[in-house]
Every structure is written in structure tokens, then in C-alpha cells.
N, C-alpha and C positions, 0 to 999 in steps of 0.2 A: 740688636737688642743688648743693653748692659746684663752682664754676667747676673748682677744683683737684681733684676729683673721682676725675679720670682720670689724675691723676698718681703716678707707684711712689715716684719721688726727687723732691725741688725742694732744693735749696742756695742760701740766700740768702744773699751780700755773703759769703762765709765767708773769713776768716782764717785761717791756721796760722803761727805762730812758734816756733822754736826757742833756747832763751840757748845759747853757747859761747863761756863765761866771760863776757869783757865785751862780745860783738857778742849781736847779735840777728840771727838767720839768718829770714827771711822766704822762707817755704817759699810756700801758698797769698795771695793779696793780692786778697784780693773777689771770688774764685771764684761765679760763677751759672750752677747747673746744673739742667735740667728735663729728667727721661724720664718720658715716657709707658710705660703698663703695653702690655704686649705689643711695647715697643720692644727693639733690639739696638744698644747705642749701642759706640762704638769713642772710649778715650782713648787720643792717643798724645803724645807730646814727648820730647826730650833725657832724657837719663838723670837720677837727680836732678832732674827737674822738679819732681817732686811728686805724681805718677799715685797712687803704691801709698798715699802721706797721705792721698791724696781718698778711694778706696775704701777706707783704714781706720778715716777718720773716719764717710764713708756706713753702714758696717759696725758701729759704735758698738764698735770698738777703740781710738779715740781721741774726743778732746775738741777742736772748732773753739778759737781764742782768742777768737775771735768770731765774730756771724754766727747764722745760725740753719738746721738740716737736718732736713726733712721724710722721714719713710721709709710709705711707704703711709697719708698722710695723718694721721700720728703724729710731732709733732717730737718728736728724739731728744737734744735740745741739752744742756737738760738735769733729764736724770732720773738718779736717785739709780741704785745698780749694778744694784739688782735690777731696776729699770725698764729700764736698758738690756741686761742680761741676756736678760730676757724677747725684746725685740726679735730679738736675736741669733739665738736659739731657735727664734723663730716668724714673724720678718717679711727676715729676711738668710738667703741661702746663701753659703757663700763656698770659692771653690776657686782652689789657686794651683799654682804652676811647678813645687815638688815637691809631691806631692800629699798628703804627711804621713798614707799610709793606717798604722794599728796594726799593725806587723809577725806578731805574734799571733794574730790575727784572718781570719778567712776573709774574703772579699769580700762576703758575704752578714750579717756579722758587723759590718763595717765599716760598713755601711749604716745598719746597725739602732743605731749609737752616740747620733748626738742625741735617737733618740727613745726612751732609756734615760732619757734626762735631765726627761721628761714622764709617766716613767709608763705607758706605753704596754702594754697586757699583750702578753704573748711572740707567741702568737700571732696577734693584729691589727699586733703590730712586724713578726714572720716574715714575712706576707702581703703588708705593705707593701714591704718591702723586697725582693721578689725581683718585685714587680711594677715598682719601679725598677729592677732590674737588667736587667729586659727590657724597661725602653723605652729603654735606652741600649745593647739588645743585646749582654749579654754573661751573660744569665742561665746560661748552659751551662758559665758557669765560679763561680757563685756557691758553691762550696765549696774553691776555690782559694785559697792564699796569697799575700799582694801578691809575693813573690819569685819564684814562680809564675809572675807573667803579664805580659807584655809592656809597653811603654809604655803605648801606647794604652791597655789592658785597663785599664792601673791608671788611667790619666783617666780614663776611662768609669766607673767606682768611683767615683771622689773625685765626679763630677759629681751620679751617683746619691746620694751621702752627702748633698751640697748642698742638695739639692731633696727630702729627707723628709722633715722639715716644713713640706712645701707654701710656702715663701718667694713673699714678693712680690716680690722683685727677689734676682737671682743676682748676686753680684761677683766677676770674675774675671781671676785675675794674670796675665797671661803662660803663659795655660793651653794653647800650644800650645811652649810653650819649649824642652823637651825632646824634641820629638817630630819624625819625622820629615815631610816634606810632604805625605805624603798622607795617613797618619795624621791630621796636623794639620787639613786641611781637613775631613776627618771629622765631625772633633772642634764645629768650627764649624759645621754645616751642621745636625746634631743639635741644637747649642745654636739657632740661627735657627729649627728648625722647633719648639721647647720653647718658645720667648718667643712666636711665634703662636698655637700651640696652646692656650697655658696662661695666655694673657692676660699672662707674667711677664716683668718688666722685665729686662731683661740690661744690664751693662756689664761690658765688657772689656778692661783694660788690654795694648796690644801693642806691639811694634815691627816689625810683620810687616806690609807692605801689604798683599798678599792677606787675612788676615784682616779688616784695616780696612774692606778693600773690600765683603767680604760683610757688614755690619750696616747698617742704616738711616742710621747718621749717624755723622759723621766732627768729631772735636774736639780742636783741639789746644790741650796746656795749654803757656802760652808767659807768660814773666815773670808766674807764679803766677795765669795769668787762661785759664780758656776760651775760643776762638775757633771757631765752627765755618765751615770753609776748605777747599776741596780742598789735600789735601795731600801728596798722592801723590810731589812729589820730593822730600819730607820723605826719605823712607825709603830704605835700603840697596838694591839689585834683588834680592837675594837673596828666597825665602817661600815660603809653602804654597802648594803645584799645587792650586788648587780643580779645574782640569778633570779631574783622575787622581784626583781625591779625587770629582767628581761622579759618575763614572761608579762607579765602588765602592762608594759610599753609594748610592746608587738602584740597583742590585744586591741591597745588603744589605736593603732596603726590600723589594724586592719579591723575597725569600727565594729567589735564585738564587748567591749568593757562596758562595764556599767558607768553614767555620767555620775561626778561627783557631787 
């Protein structure tokens, strides 16, 4: 078995550059990043750091200037689009701050979208899809429209959408941004118990300590480089009440909460 084996992400020496006109804006400058599958990793820094670059290069929405990204043991540096298409597909979920659900679409609907794009027949897609909507608990709304349903409701969606074709590693923006703080911690505590469960690597772009706080590891991206730091006076006091959001979620776990 290769050493690297057990690794979802590895990011070696990676660069990102930007031209605007005649500067060269140096976004990433030798980025090294290593999660482990069934980790919960936390990026944070300054605005404009460069967070949402990193996960959209990991995401293979972008191109490193250099440097090379491993995604479940598959560099993605570089392969032609259909190659990184594929990846996209099958090896990245990705969920962000608005959750871009298809207005059109049922929640149940929604779900079922990436794996239109595989061919899936209808009813191994249906099955699937409403069997994610009940592990993020909100199957009793899977015929609802996203204007329909609550905040939360609709992250709980977007995250089920993320994770139907079974991804090795989940990427995620600012996915408690909109929400309120117990909502929010929810939101996180589902995700933390999907990356043990499911062996799948998580990374989560925040600015919220409390979130930071719930995931294995804390990293901040600082003049285009990773550091991992306690970093907790980094951040505003403001964040998600994990304790009001504890008690709510192990409620909902063990099916005594009222439905929304």
C-alpha cells in the first residue's frame, strides 16, 4: 500500500497567480496541504486570502500556476477537461453560502441532478436520492420547493446534492453563512458525523470560530501559505452556539424533536 494511501487531498508547493494588467497579484505562494479521508479540516484567514482559490482549485474549477494536487490519490493538475470533469462528478462534492438549489425542482429533484449527468436510471437515482435526504433529515420535505423551505432545509439539500455521487472529499464555502446559529451548528455536527461515518474527507471554508472549532484541525491561510495554529483570536466573538445546536441535533438523532 503507497504511504499516501490514506490521503483524500495532498497539495504540493502550489501556486496561484492572477495578471491585472501589468502586476501579477499572488494569490496562493507554496500552499502544502494534506487531509486525511475521514478528516474535518477548518480553512480560515482574512478576506481575499485566498480560501475559496484553494477549494476551487482542489475542486478542479481551476488550474494551480504550479505545483501539483492530488484528489483521492488521482493528481488532478493536469488532465485534459474531460478528465477533470470526471473528477468533479465522481471524486469532489461541493457546497457553498448560497446553495444554488434549481428553483424548479423539488428538493428530491435537486438531489437527483449530478446523477442525471452518469446515467443513473430513474429509479436507482429516486432511491438514492431520498435515501440522502434522510440522512440529512429532511426527507419529509423531499417534494417541496427550494422557496418552500427554510434556510437550513435548503443546506440540508445542497449538502445531500453534494454527496450523491458518493465524493471522496466534500468542499465547503462558508456553508453556515446564511444561517442562523443553531441552524448553523447543526449544520456542522451532521457534516463531522458524515466524514467519520463515511471515511470522507471534509474541508470547510469559515470565518466563524465555533465552526472551526468543531473539525479536527484548524489552518490558517496567511501570506498565500498554510499554517496550522491555534487560532481562535483570529476571529470576531460573534458564531454558531454549537451547545443550542447540541442539544437539538441529538434530539433529532434520536427522533424526539419536533418536525420543522
Amino acid at each position: 500500500m503507497n504511504a499516501n494511501d490514506h490521503l483524500a487531498v495532498e497539495c504540493i508547493d502550489v501556486h496561484r497567480e492572477f495578471q491585472d494588467g501589468s502586476r501579477i497579484i499572488r494569490v496562493l505562494q507554496g500552499t502544502n496541504l494534506s487531509v486525511k479521508k475521514g478528516e474535518f479540516v477548518a480553512i480560515v484567514g482574512a478576506s481575499g486570502s485566498g480560501k475559496t482559490t484553494l477549494l476551487n482549485l482542489i475542486g478542479g474549477l481551476d488550474t494551480p500556476t504550479s505545483g501539483r494536487i492530488f484528489v483521492d490519490g488521482l493528481e488532478i493538475t493536469n488532465l485534459d477537461d474531460e478528465g477533470i470533469s470526471a473528477i468533479r462528478r465522481h471524486k469532489v462534492g461541493m457546497m457553498f453560502q448560497d446553495q444554488y438549489l434549481l428553483p424548479i425542482f423539488t428538493a428530491l429533484e435537486n438531489v437527483e441532478v449530478p446523477m442525471l449527468l452518469d446515467n443513473i436510471p430513474t429509479t436507482k437515482r429516486r432511491e438514492k436520492a431520498i435515501e440522502l435526504l434522510s440522512l440529512v433529515g429532511i426527507d419529509h420535505r423531499a417534494q417541496h420547493m427550494p422557496h418552500e423551505l427554510s434556510g437550513g432545509m435548503r443546506s440540508r439539500v445542497a449538502l445531500a446534492r453534494a454527496l450523491a455521487n458518493s465524493p471522496a472529499v466534500l468542499l465547503c464555502d462558508e456553508p453556515t453563512g446564511d444561517l442562523d446559529h443553531v441552524i448553523g451548528g447543526e449544520i456542522i455536527m451532521l457534516m463531522k458525523r458524515l466524514a467519520k461515518e463515511n471515511n470522507r474527507a471534509i474541508i470547510v471554508v469559515t470565518h466563524d470560530p465555533e465552526v472551526a472549532k468543531m473539525t479536527d484541525k484548524i489552518l490558517l491561510l496567511r501570506d498565500g501559505i498554510l499554517v496550522e495554529e491555534l487560532v481562535a483570536d483570529f476571529f470576531k466573538p460573534s458564531g454558531v452556539d454549537i451547545e443550542v445546536a447540541r442539544e437539538k441535533f441529538k434530539a433529532e438523532e434520536e427522533g424526539t424533536a419536533p418536525q420543522e
